[in-house]
C-alpha positions in Angstrom: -23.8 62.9 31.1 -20.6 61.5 31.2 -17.9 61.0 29.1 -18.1 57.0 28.7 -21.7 57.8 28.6 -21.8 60.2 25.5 -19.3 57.9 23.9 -21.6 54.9 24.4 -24.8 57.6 23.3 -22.9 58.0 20.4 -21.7 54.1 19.3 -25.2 53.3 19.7 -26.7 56.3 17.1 -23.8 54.6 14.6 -25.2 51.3 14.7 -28.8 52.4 14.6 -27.3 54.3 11.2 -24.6 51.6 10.3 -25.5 48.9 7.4 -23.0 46.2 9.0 -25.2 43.2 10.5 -24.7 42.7 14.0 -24.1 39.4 15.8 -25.4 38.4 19.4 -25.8 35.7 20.7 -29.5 35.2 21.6 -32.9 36.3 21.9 -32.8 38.7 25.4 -29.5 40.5 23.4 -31.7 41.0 20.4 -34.3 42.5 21.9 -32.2 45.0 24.3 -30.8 45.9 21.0 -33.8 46.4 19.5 -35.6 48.5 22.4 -32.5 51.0 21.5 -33.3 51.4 18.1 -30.8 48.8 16.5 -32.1 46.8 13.5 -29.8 44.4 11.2 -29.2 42.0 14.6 -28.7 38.4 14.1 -28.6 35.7 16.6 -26.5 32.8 16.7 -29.2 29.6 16.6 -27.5 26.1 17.3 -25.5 24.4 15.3 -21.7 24.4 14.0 -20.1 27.6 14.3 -18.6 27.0 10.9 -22.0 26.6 9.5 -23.5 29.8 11.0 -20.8 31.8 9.5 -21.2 30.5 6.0 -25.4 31.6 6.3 -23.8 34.7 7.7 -21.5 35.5 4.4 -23.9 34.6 2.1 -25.7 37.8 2.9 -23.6 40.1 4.6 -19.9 41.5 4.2 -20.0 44.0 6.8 -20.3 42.4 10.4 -20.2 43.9 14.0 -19.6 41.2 17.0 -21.7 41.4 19.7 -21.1 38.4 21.5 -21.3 38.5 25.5 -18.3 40.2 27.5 -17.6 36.9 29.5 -15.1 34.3 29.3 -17.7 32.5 26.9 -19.1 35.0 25.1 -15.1 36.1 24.6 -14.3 32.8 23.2 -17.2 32.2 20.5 -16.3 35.9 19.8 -12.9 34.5 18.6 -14.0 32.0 17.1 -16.8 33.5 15.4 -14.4 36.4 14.3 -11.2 34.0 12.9 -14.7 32.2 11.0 -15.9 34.9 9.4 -12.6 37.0 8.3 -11.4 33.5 6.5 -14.9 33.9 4.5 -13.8 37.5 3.4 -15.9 39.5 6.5 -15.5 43.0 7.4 -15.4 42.9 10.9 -15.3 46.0 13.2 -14.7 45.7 16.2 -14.8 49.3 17.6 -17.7 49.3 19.5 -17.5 45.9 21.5 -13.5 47.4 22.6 -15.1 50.2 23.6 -18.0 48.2 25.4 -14.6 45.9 27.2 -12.2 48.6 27.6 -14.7 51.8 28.8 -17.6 50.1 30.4 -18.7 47.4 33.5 -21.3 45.6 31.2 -20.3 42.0 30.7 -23.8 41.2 29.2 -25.0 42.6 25.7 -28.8 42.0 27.2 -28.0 44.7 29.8 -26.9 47.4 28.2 -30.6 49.2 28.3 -30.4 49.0 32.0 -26.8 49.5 32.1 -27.2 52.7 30.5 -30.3 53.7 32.7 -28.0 53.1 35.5 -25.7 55.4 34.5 -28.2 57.9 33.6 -29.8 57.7 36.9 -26.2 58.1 38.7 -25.6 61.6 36.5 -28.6 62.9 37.4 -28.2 62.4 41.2 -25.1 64.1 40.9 -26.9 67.2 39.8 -29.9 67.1 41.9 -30.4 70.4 44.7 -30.0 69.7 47.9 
């Protein structure tokens, strides 16, 4: 394993462990996260952004962003992020840098297969020829 790989092993056991709610945008990234272990994950239904953020607050102050890593799902990250910090949020933002700054996945319904990818890649490395 890998260093990016450990550190993403590791992000993942803190949000199965974490309290915060996490944010994704729809179904296919709620159930990738919950194939890993990952509870507290809300999706973002239709309607005004403004809206979802106020159901948000009303029952959690702790909040991880999880949008996409696209040019969308970067700008209803903003926008979801400015929205919920003006209601008094907690947002971290540790994990989803890490996910932009250490990784290739651009969608948060990949990451199970992104991370069986990279599995598969270490272990060739170390198979006898």
């Amino acid at each position: 394993m890998n260093r990016y790989s450990e550190e993403l092993n590791e992000f993942i056991e803190k949000l199965k462990e974490s309290n915060k709610a996490i944010v994704v945008e729809g179904e296919k990234d709620k159930k990738a996260l919950e194939n890993l272990g990952i509870k507290k994950i809300i999706t973002l239904n239709k309607g005004p952004l403004f809206k979802i953020a106020e159901n948000i607050s009303k029952e959690h102050k702790d909040i991880i962003i999880l949008t996409d890593l696209d040019k969308k799902g970067k700008q209803l990250y903003g926008k979801l992020n400015s929205s919920l910090q003006r209601l008094g949020l907690r947002v971290d933002n540790s994990f989803r840098n890490f996910l932009l700054k250490k990784t290739k996945l651009r969608q948060i319904e990949g990451v199970t297969n992104y991370l069986e990818k990279i599995e598969n890649q270490l272990s060739g490395l170390f198979v006898d020829n």
